[in-house]
N, CA and C atoms as an extended XYZ file, in Angstrom:
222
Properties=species:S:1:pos:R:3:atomname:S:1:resname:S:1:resid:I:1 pbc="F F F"
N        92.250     -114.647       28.493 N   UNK     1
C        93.459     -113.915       28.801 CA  UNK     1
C        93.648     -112.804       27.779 C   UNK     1
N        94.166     -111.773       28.664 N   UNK     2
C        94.057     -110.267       27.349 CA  UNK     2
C        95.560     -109.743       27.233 C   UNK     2
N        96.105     -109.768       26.050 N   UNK     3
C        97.682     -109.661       25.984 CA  UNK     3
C        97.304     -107.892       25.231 C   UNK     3
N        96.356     -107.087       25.385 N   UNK     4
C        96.585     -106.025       25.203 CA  UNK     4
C        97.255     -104.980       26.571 C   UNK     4
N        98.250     -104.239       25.945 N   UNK     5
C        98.872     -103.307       26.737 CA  UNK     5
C        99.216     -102.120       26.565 C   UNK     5
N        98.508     -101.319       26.761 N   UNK     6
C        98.767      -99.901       26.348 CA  UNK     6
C        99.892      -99.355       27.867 C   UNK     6
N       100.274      -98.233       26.969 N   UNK     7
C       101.091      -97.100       27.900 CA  UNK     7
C       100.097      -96.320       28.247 C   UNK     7
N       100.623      -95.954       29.796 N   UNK     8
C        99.857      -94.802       30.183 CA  UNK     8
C        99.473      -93.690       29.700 C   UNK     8
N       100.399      -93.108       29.089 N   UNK     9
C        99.932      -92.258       27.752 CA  UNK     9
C        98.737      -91.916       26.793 C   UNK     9
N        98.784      -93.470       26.373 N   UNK    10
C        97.814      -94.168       25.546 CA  UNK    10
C        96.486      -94.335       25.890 C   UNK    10
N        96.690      -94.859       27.632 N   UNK    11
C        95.218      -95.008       27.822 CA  UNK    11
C        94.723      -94.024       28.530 C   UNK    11
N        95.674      -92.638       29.028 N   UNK    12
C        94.849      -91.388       29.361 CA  UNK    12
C        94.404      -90.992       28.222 C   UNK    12
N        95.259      -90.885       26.730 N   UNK    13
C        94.105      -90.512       25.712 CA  UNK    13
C        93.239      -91.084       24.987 C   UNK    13
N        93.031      -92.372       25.457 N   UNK    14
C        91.627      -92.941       25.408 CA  UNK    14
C        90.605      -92.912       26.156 C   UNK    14
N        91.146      -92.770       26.936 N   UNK    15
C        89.891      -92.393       28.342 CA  UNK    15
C        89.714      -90.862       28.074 C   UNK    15
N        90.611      -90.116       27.933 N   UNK    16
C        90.151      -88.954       27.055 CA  UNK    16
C        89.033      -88.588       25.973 C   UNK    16
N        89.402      -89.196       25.245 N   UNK    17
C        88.158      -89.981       23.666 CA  UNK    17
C        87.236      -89.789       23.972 C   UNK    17
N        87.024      -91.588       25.522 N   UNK    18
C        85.605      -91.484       25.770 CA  UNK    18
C        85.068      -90.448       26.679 C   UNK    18
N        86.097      -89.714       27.676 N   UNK    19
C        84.616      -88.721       27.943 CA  UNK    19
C        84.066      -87.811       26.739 C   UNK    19
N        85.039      -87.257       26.163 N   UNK    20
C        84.645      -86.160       25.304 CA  UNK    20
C        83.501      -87.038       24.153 C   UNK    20
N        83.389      -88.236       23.377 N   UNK    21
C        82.425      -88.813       23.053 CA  UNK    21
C        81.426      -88.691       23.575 C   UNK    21
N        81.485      -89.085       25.119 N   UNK    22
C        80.087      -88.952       25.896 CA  UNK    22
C        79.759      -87.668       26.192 C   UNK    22
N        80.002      -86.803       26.171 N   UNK    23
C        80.169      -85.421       26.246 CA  UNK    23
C        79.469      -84.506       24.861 C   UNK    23
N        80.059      -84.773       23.505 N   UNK    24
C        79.446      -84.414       22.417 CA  UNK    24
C        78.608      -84.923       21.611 C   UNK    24
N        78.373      -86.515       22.135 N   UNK    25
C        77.338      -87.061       21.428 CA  UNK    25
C        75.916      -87.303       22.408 C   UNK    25
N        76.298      -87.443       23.593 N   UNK    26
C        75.389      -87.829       24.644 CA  UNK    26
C        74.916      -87.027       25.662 C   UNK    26
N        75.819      -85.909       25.224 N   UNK    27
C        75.668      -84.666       26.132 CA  UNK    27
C        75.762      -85.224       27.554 C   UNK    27
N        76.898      -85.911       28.076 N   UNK    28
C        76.380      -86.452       29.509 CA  UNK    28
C        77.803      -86.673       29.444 C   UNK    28
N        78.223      -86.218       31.224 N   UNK    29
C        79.586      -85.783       31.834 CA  UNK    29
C        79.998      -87.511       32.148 C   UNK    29
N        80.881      -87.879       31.975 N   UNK    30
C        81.843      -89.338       32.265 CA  UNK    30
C        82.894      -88.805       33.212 C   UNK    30
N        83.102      -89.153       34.659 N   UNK    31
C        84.218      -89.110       35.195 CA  UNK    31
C        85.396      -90.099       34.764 C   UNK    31
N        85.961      -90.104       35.132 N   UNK    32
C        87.838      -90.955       34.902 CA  UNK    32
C        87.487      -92.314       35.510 C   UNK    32
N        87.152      -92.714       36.640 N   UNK    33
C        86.840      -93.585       36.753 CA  UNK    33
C        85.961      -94.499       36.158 C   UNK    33
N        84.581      -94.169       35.494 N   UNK    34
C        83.795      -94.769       34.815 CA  UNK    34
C        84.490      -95.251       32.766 C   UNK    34
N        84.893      -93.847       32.805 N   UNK    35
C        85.336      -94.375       31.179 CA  UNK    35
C        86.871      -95.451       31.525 C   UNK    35
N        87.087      -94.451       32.511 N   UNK    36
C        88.451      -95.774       32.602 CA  UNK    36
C        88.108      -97.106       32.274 C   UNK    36
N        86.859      -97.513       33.318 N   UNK    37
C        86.013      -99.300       32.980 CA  UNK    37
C        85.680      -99.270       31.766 C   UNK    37
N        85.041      -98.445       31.362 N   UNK    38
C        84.393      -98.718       29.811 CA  UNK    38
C        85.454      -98.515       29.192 C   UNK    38
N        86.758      -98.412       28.685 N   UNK    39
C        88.076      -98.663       28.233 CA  UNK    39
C        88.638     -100.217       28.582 C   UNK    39
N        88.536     -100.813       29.644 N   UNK    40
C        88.578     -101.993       30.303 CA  UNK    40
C        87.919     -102.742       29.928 C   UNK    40
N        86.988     -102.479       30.364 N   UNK    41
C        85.618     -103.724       28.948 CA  UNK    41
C        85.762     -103.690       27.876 C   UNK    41
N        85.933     -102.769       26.981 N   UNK    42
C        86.615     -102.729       25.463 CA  UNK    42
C        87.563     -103.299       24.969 C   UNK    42
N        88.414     -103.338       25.777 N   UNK    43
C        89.992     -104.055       25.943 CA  UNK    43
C        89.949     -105.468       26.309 C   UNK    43
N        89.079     -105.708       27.016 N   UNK    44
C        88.910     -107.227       28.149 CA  UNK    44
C        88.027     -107.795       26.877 C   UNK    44
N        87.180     -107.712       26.799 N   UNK    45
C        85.850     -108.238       26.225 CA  UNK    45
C        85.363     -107.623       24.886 C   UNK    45
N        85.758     -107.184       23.666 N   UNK    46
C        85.968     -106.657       22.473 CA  UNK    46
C        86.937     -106.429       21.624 C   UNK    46
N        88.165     -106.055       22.094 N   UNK    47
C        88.974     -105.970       21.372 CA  UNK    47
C        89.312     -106.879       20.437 C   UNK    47
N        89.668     -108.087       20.923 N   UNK    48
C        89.844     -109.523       20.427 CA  UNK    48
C        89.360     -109.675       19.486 C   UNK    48
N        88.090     -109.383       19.011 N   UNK    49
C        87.419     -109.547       17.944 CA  UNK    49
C        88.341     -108.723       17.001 C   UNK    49
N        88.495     -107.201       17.099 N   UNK    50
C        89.053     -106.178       16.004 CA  UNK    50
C        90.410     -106.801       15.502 C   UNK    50
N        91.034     -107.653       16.798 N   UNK    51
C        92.206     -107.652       16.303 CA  UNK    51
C        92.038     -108.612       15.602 C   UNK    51
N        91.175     -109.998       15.357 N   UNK    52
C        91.091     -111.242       14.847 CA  UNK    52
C        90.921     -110.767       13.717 C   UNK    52
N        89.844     -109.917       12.901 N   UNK    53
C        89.397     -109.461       12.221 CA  UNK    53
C        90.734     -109.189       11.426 C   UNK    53
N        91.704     -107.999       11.878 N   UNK    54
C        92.346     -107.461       11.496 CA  UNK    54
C        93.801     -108.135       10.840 C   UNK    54
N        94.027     -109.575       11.517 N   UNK    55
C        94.769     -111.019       11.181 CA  UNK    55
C        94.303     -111.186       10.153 C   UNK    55
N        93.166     -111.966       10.251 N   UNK    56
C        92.199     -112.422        9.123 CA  UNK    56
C        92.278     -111.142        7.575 C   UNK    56
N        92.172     -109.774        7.749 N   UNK    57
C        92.619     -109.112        6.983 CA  UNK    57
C        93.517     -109.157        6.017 C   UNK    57
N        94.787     -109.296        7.174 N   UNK    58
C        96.038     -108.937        6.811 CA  UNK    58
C        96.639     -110.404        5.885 C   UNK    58
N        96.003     -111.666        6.254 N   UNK    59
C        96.337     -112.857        5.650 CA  UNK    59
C        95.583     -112.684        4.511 C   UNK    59
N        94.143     -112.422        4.264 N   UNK    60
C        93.892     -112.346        2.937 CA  UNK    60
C        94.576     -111.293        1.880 C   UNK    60
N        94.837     -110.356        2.376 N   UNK    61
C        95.622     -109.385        1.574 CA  UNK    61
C        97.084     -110.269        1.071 C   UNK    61
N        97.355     -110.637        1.994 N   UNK    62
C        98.823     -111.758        1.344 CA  UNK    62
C        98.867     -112.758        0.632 C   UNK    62
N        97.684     -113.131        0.768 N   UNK    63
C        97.577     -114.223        0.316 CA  UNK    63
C        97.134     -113.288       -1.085 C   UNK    63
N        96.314     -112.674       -1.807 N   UNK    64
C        95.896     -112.253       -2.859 CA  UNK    64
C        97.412     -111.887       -3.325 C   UNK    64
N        98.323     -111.060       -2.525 N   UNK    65
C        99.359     -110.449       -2.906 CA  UNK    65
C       100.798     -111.911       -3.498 C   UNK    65
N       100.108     -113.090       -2.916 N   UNK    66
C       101.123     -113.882       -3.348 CA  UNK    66
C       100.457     -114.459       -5.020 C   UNK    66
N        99.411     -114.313       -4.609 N   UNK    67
C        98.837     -114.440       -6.152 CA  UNK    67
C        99.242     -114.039       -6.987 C   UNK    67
N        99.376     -112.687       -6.900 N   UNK    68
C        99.828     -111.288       -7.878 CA  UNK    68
C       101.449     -112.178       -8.417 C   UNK    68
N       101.851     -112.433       -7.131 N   UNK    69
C       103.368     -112.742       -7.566 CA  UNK    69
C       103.517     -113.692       -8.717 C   UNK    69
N       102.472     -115.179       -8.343 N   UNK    70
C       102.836     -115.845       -9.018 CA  UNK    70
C       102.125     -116.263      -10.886 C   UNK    70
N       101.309     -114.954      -10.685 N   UNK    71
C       101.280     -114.615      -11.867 CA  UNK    71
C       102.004     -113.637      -13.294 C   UNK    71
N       103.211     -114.046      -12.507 N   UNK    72
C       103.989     -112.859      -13.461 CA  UNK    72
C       104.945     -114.021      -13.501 C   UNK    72
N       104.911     -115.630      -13.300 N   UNK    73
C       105.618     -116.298      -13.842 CA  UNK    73
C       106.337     -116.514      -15.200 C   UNK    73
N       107.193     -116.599      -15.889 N   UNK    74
C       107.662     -116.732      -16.943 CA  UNK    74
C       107.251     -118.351      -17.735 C   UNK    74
């Protein structure tokens, strides 16, 4: 199950991104429909990882940061 949700906004300028990616790196034209999916698969089936990652991040940083704290004990 994928609790990511972008605004329309959001995901015309990601689908934006990827043509122009495929476009300046690959030299090869992406219609709207195709990057749209490859935005969809990214989202469906990858994302999850960045964001786990990015948890996992954010807890070690706190956790170091509670360290900090409790070394300035008196």
């Amino acid at each position: 199950m994928n609790n990511i949700k972008l605004s329309r906004d959001k995901k015309e300028e990601m689908i934006t991104a990827i043509k122009d990616y495929f476009k300046n790196e690959r030299d090869e034209d992406l219609g709207e429909l195709a990057a749209g999916l490859l935005l969809n698969f990214i989202i469906e089936d990858l994302a999850k990882e960045f964001y786990n990652q990015g948890v996992f991040d954010s807890y070690k940083y706190m956790n170091d940061k509670i360290e900090d704290l409790l070394s300035i004990q008196l």
